[in-house]
N, C-alpha and C positions, 0 to 999 in steps of 0.2 A: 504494500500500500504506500501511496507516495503520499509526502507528507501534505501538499492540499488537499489529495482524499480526505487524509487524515482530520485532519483541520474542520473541512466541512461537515465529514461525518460527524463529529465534537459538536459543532451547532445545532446540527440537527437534531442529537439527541438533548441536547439542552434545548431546542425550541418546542418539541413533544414535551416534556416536564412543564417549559412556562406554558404549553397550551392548555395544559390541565389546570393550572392555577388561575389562569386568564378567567378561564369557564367560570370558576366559582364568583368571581367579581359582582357583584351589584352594580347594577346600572350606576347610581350614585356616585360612586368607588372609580368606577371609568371616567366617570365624567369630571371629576376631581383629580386624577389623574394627567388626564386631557388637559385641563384648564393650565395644570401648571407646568405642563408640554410647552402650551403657548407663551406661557410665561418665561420661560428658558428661553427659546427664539427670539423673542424681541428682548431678551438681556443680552444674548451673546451676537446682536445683530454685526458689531465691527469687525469678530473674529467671524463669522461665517464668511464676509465681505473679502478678509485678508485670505482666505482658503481660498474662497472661489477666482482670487488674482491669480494663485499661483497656474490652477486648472485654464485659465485664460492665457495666461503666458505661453503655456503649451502648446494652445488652441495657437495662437498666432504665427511661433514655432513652424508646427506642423502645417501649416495655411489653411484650414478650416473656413469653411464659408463663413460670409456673415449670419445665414440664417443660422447654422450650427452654431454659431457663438454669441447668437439673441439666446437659444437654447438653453445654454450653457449659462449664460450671465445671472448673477446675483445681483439685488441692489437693496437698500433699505425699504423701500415701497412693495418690493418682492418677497422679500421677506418678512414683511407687515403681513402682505395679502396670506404668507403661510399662515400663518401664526391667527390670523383670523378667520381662516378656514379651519382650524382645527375649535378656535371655540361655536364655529357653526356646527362642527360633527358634534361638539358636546352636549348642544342646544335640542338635539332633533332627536325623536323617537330611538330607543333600544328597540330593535328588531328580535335581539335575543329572548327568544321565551316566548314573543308573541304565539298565542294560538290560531291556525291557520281553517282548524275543522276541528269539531266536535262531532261524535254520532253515536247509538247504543245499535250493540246486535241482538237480532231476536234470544240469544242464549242467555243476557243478561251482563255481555262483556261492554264496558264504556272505553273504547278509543277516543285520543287525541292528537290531533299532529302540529306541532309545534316546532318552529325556529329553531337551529342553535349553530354554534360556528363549528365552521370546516375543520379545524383544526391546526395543523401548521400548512403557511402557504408561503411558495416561494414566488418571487418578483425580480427578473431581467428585464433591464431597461436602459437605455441609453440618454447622453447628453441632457436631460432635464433633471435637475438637484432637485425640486421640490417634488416630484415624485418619491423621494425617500420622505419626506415627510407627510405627504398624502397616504402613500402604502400604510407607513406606522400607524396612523391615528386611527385610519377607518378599520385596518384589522384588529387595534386594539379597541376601538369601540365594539366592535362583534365578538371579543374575546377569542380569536387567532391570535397565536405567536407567526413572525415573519422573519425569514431570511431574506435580505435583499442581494442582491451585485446588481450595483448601476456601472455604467461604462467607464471606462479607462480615462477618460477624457472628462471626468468630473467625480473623479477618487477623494480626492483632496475636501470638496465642496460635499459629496455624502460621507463623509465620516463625521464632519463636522457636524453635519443638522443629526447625522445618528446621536454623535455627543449629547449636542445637547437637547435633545426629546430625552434622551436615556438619564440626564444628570439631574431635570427636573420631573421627569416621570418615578425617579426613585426614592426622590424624597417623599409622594405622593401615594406610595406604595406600588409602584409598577414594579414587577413579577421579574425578576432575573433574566435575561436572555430573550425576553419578550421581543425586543427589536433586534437584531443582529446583522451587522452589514459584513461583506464577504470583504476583506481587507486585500483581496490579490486582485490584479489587472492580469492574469495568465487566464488565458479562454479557455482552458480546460474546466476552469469552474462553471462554466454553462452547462458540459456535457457531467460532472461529479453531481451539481444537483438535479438535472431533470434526470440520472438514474437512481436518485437515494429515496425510490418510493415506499422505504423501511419505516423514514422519516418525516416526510414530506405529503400529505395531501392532494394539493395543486400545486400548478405552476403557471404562472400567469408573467407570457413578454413581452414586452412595450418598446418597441422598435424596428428597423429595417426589416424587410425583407429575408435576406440573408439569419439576421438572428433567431426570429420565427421558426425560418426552416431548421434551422440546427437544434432549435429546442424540441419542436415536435418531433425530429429525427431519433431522437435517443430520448423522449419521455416515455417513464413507466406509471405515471401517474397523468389523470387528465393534464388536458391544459386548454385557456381560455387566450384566444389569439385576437391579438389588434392587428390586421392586414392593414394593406394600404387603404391610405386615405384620398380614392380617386373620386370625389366629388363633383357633381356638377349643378347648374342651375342652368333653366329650360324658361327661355321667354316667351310664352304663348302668343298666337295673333291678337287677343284682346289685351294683351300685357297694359296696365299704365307706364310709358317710360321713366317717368322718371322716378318711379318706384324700381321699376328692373334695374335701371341704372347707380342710383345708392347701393341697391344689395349687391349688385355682380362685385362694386368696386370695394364695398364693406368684405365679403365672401374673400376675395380675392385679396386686398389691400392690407386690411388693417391688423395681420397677422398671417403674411404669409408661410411664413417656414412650421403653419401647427397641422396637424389631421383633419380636421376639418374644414381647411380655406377652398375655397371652389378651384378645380384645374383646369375643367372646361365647362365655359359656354355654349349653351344651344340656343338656335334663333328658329323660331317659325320662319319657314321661307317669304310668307306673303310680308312680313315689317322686316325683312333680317336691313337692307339697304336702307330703307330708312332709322334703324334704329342705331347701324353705325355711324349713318351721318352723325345723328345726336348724340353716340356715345366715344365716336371716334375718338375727339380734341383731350376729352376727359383719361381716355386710356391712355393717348400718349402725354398729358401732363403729368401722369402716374409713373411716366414708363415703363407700360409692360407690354412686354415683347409677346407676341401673337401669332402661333402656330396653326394657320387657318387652313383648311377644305378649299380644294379649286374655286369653288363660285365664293368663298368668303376671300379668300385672296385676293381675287379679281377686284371686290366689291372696295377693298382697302387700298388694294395698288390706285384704283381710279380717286379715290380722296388724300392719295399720298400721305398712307399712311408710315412713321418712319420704324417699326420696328415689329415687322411682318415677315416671317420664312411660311413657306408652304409644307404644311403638315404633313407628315408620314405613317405609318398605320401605326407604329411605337409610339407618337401623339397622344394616343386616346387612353392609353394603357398608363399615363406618366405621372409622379406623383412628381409636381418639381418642384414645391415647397421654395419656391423663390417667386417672384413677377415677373411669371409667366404663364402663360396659359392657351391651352387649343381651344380653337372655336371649330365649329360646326354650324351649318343651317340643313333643316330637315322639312320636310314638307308637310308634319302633320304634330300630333302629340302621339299616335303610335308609336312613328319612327322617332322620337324623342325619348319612349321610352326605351324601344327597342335598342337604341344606341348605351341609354345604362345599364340595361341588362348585359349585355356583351361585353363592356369594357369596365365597366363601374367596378368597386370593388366591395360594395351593401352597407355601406358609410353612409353618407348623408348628402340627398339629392333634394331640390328645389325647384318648383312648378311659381314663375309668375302670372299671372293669369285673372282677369277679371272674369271669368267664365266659371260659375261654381260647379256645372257637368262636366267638363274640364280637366278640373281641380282634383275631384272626389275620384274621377279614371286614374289621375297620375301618383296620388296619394294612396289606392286601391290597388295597384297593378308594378308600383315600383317594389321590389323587396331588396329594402334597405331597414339598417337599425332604426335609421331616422329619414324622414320624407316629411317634406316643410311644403305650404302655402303661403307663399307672400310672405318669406323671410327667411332669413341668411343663416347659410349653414353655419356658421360662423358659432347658432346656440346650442351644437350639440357639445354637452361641456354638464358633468356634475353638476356646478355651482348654478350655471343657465336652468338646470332642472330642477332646482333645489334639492338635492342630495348632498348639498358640502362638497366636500373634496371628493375625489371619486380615483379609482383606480387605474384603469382607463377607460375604452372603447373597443368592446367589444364587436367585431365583425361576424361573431362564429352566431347559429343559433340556439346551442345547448351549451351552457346552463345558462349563459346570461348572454343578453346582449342591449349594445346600446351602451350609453356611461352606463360604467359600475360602481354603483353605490353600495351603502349597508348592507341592503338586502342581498343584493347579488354576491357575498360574501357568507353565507348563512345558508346552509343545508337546513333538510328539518329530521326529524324522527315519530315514531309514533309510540306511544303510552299508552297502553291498553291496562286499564282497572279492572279484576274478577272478583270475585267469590266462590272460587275452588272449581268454574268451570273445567271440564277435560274434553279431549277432540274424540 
């Protein structure tokens, strides 16, 4: 056994021990906990800040995009928004224990099925720190212990928010080994935890392509998959413009490099020329560069538009998490949908549309986690749901999908009450 087997095996069986102590918590006890989770974060905001320089210097180093190193960046305002995401988890409903169904059988037996957490669950994830602090809270709100490994490229930035959840969750009474971050940047620790199903419950990974596949390759325990985030949004012929026009650019703009920004545009054929006359000026004040369909090309080369390539079937497939984006015109909303069906990836699509028959086809017929009327993918997001923090975005459709909140964290079991029935 090499010694980060080793190593990991060590957590694991310490995060099975705190899973059981977790379990016993009183809602109260978590949320006290919790509270002074937040309260750690926003004391140690300057050292989180100094950690996550160093993870940035690398970033630089290494030439990292900018979007990877929006990713990546800590700031006091970010570290605020953690820290008050955790006292929203503290605030909202324990799912623990809820009961889901009551019923008596003719023999006199009373079953119940009821809530309770998974047990230990592991979490791979890339470039985003505050996901080590979203993982912890909401599996400690469900009473799950959690092993993390976040990426190589922000080691530095989750140890630190490990720290300090851990430094004020323990004065609080948080449970030994309840959170544990994987201290090695060796990728072999992907493949050591998704085969330690001794240990380990779930596995849930939050990133590329590439990591996904390596983790479901070698898991012996489920796993809940964030795939790409190829989003689109679909301008109907009754579209209001300058409603389409806010959202494509909100969708798209005001956070490109996350999962849910729109990658491609759809136009009804009968407005697509007029709708870029009016959205043209605005897309290249933005500049973003536009991977258009022959007749959408055509329609922009003739308004000179300045940062236009002609799309290639790889277009549609592309998750580019920068300002860029494929467009498409279609003739109909079938073939609008039919275009997300085929390349989508069941993330988050958007019908503009003043047509409420329309609307209820493409809301009906899309299968995505999330499917929007007349507004920007942009809210698919825990917080946007009211869930708090959330896990991630689930693309699979068992056990969870869509952000994963509390619940989607929370197996149940059944309690069955007799009086000396036999079968």
């Amino acid at each position: 056994m090499s010694d980060l087997t080793g190593q990991i095996q060590t957590m694991g069986r310490q995060a099975r021990a705190a899973s059981r102590a977790l379990a016993q918590l009183t809602t109260s006890k978590k949320n006290t906990i919790l509270r002074a989770m937040a309260d750690s974060l926003d004391a140690s905001a300057d050292r989180l800040i100094a950690a996550n320089a160093q993870d940035l210097d690398r970033a630089d180093a290494a030439g990292l995009s900018d979007a990877a190193k929006d990713r990546l960046r800590l700031s006091h305002s970010r570290i605020t928004e953690m820290a008050e995401g955790i006292r929203q988890v503290a605030s909202l409903p324990d799912p623990v224990g809820e009961i889901l169904r009551q019923w008596s059988r003719p023999n006199g037996l009373d079953l119940t099925k009821i809530r309770t957490p998974i047990g230990v669950i592991g979490i791979i994830y890339e470039s985003r720190p505050n996901v080590t602090s979203d993982a912890a809270v909401l599996c400690l709100k469900t009473g799950n212990a959690v092993i993390l490994r976040g990426g190589s490229e922000a080691l530095q930035s989750n140890l630190a928010i490990a720290e300090a959840l851990q430094c004020g969750g323990t004065r609080a009474g948080l449970p030994d080994h309840a959170v544990q971050v994987i201290p090695s940047t060796d990728r072999d620790a992907v493949r050591i935890m998704a085969q330690m199903n001794e240990w380990m419950d779930l596995i849930i990974p939050r990133g590329g392509h590439a990591l996904i596949e390596a983790v479901v390759t070698h898991a012996r325990m489920p796993v809940i998959k964030h795939y790409d985030g190829v989003c689109h949004v679909f301008v109907d012929a009754s579209a209001d413009f300058d409603m389409a026009l806010a959202i494509a650019i909100n969708a798209k703009c005001q956070r490109p490099g996350v999962c849910n920004a729109m990658e491609t545009l759809i136009l009804h054929q009968s407005i697509a020329a007029d709708f870029l006359r009016f959205a043209g000026p605005t897309f290249a004040e933005q500049a973003i560069e536009i991977r258009a369909d022959a007749e959408a090309y055509e329609l922009l080369n003739e308004q000179a538009y300045p940062h236009v390539r002609a799309a290639d079937e790889t277009a549609w497939r592309t998750e580019y998490l920068a300002l860029i984006m494929s467009l498409r015109i279609v003739p109909n909303v079938a073939a609008a949908i039919a275009h997300i069906e085929t390349y989508g990836s069941h993330h988050s699509d958007a019908i503009i549309t003043e047509d409420p028959e329309m609307a209820e086809r493409f809301l009906r017929e899309v299968d995505s986690a999330t499917v929007y009327w007349n507004a920007s993918t942009r809210f698919t997001d825990g917080g946007e749901f009211g869930f708090g923090a959330e896990i991630g975005i689930s693309t699979d459709k068992l056990h969870a999908r869509g952000p994963m909140g509390l619940e989607e964290l929370t197996t149940y079991k059944y309690l069955i009450r007799g009086c000396g029935q036999v079968r």
